[in-house]
N, C-alpha and C positions, 0 to 999 in steps of 0.2 A: 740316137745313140750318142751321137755327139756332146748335147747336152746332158745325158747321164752320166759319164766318166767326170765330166772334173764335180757332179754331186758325192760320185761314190769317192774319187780322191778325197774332197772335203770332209767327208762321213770317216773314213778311214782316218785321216790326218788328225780328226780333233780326235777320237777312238785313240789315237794310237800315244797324244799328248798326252790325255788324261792317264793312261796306261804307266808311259815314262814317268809323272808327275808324280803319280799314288806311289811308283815304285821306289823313288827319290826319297817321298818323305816317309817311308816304313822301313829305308835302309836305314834313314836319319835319325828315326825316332828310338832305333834297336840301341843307338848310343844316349847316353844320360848328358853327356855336358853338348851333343850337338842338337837334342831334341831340345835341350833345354833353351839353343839358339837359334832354332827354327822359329818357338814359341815365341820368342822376344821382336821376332822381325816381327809375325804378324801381328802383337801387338802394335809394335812401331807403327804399321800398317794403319790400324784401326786411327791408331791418333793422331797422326798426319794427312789423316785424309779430312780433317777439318782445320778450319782457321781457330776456332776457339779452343782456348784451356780445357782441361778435362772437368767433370763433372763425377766427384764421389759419392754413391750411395755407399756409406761409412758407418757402419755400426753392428752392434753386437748380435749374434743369430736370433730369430725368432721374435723379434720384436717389428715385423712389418716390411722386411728390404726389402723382397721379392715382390710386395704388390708397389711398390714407390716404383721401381726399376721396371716393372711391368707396363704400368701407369704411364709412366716416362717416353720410356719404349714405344706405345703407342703416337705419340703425338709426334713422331721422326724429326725429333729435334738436331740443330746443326750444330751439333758438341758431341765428342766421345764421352761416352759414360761406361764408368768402371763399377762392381758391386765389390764390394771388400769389405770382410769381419775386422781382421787387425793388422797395423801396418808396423805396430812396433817390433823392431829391430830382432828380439832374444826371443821372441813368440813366431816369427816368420823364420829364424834358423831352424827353430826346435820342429817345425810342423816340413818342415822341408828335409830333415832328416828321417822322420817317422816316416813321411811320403816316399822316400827315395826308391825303393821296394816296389812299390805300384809300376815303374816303369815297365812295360809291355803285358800288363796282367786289366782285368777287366775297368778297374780302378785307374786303371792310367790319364783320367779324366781329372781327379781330385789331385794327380802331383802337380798341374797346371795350375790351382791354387795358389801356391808359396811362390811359384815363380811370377805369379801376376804381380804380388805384393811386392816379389823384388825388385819388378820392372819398376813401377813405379816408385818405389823407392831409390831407385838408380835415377830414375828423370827429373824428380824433385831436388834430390841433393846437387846430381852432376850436369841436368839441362833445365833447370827453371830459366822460364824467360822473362821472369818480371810482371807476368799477368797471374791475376791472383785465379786459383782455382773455385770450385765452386763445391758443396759439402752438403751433405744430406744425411742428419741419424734420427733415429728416435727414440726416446725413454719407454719402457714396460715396466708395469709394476711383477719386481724383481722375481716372485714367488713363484706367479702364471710362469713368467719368461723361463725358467728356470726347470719346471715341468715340461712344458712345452720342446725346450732345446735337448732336456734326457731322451726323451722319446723319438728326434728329429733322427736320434745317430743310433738308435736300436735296428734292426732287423729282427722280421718277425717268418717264421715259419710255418705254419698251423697241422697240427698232429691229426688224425684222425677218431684216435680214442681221445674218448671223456675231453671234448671241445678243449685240447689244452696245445700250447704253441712252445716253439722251442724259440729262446731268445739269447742273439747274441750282439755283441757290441767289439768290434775290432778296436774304435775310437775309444771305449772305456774299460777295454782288455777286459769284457765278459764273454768267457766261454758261453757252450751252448749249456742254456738253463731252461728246464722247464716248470711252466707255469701256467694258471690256468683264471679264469675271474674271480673263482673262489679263492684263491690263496696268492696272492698278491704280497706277502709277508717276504721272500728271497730277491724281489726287483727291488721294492722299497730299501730296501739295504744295500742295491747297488747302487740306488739314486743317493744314501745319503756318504756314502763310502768313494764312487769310481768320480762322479761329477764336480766341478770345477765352482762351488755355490756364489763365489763372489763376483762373477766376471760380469754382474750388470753394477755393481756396485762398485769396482776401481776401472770401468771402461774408460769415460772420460779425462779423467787422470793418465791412465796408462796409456792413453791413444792419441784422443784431442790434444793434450796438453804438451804433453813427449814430445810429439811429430810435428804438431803443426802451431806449436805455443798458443792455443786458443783454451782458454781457463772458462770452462762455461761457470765455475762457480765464483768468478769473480765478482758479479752481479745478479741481481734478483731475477728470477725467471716468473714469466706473467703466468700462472699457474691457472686462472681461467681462462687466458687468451690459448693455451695450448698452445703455442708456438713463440718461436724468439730466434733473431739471427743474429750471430756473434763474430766481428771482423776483425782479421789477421794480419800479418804481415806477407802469407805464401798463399792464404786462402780464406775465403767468408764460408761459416757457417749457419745453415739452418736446424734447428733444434725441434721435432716436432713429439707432442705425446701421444703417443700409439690411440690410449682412451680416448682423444677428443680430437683424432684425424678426421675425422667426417665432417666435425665442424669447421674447424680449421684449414683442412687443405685448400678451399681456393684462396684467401687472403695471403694463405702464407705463400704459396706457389706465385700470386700477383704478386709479392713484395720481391720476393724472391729472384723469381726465375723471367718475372715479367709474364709466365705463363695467364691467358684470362681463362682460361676453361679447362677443366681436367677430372676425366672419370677416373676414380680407384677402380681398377681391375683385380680384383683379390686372388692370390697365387699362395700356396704352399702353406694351404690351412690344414694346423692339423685334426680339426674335427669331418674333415672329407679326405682324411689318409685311410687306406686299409688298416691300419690299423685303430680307429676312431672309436670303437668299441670297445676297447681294450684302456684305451686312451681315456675315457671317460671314466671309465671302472676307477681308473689308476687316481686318477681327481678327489674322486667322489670319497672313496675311501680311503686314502692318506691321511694319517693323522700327522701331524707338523707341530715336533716339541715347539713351545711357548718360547723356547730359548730361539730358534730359527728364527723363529715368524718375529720376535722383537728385534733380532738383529738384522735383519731384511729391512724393516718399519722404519726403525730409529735410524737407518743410518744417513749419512750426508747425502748420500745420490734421492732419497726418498723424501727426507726434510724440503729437500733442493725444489725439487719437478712436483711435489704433492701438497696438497693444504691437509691439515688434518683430519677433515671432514672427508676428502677421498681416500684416507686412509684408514681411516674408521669403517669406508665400508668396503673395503679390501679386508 
């Protein structure tokens, strides 16, 4: 008996911490600007629990983060690693106001978004310590990426008659519309109407260059080598191309990271989403004025990262 009372103290004690604990931070989180400062500690948390500078996977949705970050992730490297779309200043207010809403509702997960961005952007400006950080993006030929990201922020519902689904989009203010594989003619006009088409095409400009003065187009990028790392003053970048990741990722991870071995773990494809069917449909028969698909081709980000011969058969 003796021995059992201070087990059940113990069993009670941690029982009763976690209890306090949960209740602390769901008092905390009911508030917006101290949820917002609970978030910040644990970040703090995460990155002071290593000696080394942080490590960005930094680049625009759909173009490969999740399996880098995944990749990564496996091999329990000793660096904080952060994943982030955009860090620039007027695109992290704007998403942090739309977000603000979300607090205490099922989405309360994505107002943590805008605040990661701020955090770091608070550390960089107001605690850099001199040690350059570390960067991770990659190029997509803009068109796929661009399909691929419409679909990323759809929800889909599935109707019971005539195999047809109700689709809506909070992120591109589409009510619920429905639609079905035959008649694909109402989404296609949100894709070419709600969606944001340029954002593989001013990324580096609007992000690299902005935030951390790294100008990938300063110089010629080895377009067969698929990869190239570009060095800063706050931070080094690696540049890789999504298409010729397979070949590329050990040299460039060795130059890199010093990593010698590294499996792609592939995460958040969308030909194995529920909605992948649908997904293909939407591919297959889009037809893509000549004016798109020349403005997409011709532009700098595609001249830059492409030979014309990969664009040709793009």
């Amino acid at each position: 008996m003796k021995e059992i009372v201070p087990h059940l103290f113990h069993h009670f004690s941690n029982g009763a911490g976690k209890f306090v604990k949960r209740t602390i931070v769901h008092i905390a989180e009911s508030n917006y600007h101290t949820a917002r400062i609970f978030y910040f500690r644990a970040l703090h948390k995460k990155k002071t629990k290593y000696d080394k500078p942080p490590l960005l996977i930094y680049q625009m949705g759909k173009v490969g983060s999740s399996t880098i970050k995944r990749s990564l992730d496996a091999l329990d490297m000793d660096m904080p690693i952060f994943h982030v779309h955009y860090l620039s200043q007027p695109r992290v207010d704007d998403l942090e106001k739309e977000r603000r809403r979300y607090l205490g509702t099922e989405k309360y997960g994505l107002l943590k978004r805008p605040w990661l961005y701020q955090y770091l952007l608070k550390v960089l400006e107001d605690q850099f310590d001199g040690r350059k950080w570390k960067i991770i993006s990659l190029t997509r030929d803009p068109i796929a990426r661009n399909l691929s990201a419409f679909f990323e922020n759809l929800e889909f519902k599935t109707l019971k008659e005539n195999c047809s689904w109700l689709v809506e989009s909070d992120y591109y203010k589409i009510t619920p519309l429905k639609v079905n594989l035959d008649d694909l003619d109402n989404l296609t006009a949100r894709f070419f109407d709600r969606f944001y088409h340029e954002s593989p095409l001013d990324f580096f400009d609007r992000e690299l260059k902005k935030v951390f003065e790294i100008d990938v187009y300063s110089s010629p990028f080895p377009k067969s080598e698929g990869y190239k790392i570009y060095e800063g003053e706050k931070a080094d970048a690696l540049i890789l191309k999504l298409e010729k990741l397979n070949q590329c990722s050990l040299p460039a991870f060795k130059e890199f990271l010093d990593i010698e071995n590294i499996d792609l773990i592939g995460s958040n494809i969308g030909s194995e989403k529920d909605y992948a069917v649908f997904y293909s449909r939407f591919k297959n028969d889009i037809r893509l004025p000549e004016s798109y698909i020349n403005k997409m081709y011709q532009s700098k980000y595609m001249q830059h990262f492409y030979s014309d011969l990969e664009i040709e058969k793009l």
